[in-house]
N, C-alpha and C positions, 0 to 999 in steps of 0.2 A: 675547585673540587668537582668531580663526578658524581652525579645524582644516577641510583639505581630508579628506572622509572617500576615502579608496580603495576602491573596491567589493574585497573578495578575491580575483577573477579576473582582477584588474588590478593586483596590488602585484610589484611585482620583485622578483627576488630576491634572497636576502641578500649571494651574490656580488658584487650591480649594482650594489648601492650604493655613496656613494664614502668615502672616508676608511677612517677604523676603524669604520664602523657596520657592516659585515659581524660583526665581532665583536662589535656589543653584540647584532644579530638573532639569534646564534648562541645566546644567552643568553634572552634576553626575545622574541623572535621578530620579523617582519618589519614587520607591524601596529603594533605599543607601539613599533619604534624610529622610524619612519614619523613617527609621532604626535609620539613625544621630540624628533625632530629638529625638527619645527615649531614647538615652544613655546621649543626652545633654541635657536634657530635663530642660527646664526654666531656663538654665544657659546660659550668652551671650559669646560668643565665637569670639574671635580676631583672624585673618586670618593674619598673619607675611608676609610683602611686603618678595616675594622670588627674586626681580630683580640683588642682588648679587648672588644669588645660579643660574639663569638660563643664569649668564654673566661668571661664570665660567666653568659652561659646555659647553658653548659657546666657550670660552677660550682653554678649552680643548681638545673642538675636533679640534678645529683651527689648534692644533699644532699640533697636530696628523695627521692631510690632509698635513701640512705644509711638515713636515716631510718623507711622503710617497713622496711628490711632488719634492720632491730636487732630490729623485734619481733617476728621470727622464729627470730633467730640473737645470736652476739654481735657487739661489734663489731668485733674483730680479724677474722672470719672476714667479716662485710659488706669491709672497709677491704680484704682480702685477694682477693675476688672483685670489687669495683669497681677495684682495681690491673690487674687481668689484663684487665678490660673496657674500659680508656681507654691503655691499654697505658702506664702509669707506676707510681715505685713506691709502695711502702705509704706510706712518709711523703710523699709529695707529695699523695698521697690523703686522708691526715690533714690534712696543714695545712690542704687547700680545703675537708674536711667541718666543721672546729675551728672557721675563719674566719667572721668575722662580715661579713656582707653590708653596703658602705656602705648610708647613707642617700643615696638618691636625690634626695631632696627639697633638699638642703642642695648650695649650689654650695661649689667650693672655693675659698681666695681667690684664684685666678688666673684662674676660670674664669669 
């Protein structure tokens, strides 16, 4: 597909635009939604809840601070200062440091 380029001093503003793309310029800016709407043009588009994928980077870096933190301290005292930093409690802290990360590589069989 051909992308009309907007020179900067010509793009409207995020107000002007119509539908909900005010709110996605609000996010990614006027430029990138500009652009989006050209390639997606009159097709509706579903945005996939990401709240597993930002609980597992969440997850992951947990236990990576986790990790670093033991070899300084013990781990009740890591588990008890990572509680107070994600604001949950010690055992929920525990289960996600404990937890084994799946395999990425391996679908599951539904998926």
């Amino acid at each position: 597909m051909k992308y009309i380029d907007i020179p900067p001093d010509l793009l409207p503003a995020a107000a002007d635009l119509p539908g909900s793309l005010p709110e996605i310029a609000e996010v990614i800016g006027v430029e990138a939604t500009v652009r989006l709407a050209q390639r997606f043009r009159a097709m509706p588009i579903y945005l996939h809840n990401i709240d597993d994928l930002l609980l597992k980077v969440r997850d992951r870096g947990l236990r990576e601070r986790y990790d670093q933190m033991i070899q300084s301290m013990s781990g009740e005292e890591a588990v008890r200062i990572l509680a107070c930093e994600i604001n949950r409690s010690t055992r929920q802290v525990k289960n996600i440091v404990n937890a084994v990360e799946p395999d990425n590589l391996q679908l599951g069989l539904w998926e």
